[in-house]
N, C-alpha and C positions, 0 to 999 in steps of 0.2 A: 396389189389387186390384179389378178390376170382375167379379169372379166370385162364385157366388150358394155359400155353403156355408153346411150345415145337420149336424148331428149327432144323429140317433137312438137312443133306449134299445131294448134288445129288444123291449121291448114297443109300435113306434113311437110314446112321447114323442117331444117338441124336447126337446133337450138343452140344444143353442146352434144358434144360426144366427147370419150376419150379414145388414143391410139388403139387399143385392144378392137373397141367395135367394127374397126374400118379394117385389120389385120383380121378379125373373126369370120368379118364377114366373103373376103374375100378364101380365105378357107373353104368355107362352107358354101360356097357357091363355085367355087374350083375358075374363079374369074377373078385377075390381077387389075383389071380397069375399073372394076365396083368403086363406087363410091356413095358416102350417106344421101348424096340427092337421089337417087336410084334404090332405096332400098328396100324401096314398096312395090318393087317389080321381079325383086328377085321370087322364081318358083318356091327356093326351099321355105322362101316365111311366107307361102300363100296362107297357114291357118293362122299365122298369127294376124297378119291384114284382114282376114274374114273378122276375126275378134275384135278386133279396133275398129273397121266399118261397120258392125252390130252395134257396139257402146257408143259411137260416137255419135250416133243420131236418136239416143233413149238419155231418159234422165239416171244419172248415179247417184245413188243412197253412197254418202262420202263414210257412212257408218260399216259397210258391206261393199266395197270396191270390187269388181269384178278381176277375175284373174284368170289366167292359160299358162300351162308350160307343156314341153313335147321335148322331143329329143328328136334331133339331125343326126345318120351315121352316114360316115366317107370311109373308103378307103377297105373295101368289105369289114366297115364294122371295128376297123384299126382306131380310129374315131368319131365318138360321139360327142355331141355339144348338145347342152340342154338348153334352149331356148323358153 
């Protein structure tokens, strides 16, 4: 699997992640010091924190899960990551 997953507490702790998340993320922030306590400050996932600070203060229909994805590009466009 070359995809970067991370698991959050409410409180954003790391729960878990795998190597790929912490390799992704540091990609996609063009910063080698990232790390998952930090990764609710990186600029490139500002929409994804706006989506997780929305849901996390409303109640979720576990039938109807809210969801977000976007795409990050670097590199003019040499890559994109879909977040």
């Amino acid at each position: 699997m070359n995809e970067g997953v991370a698991f959050f507490s409410k409180d954003r702790s790391i729960l878990l992640n795998n190597d790929h998340f912490i390799q992704l993320m540091n990609m996609i922030s063009g910063d080698l010091r990232i790390f998952t306590s930090n990764f609710f400050d990186i600029p490139e996932f500002n929409e994804l924190v706006d989506f997780v600070n929305k849901y996390s203060v409303s109640e979720i229909n576990a039938s109807d899960l809210p969801k977000t994805e976007y795409q990050i590009e670097r590199m003019a466009g040499s890559s994109v990551f879909n977040v």
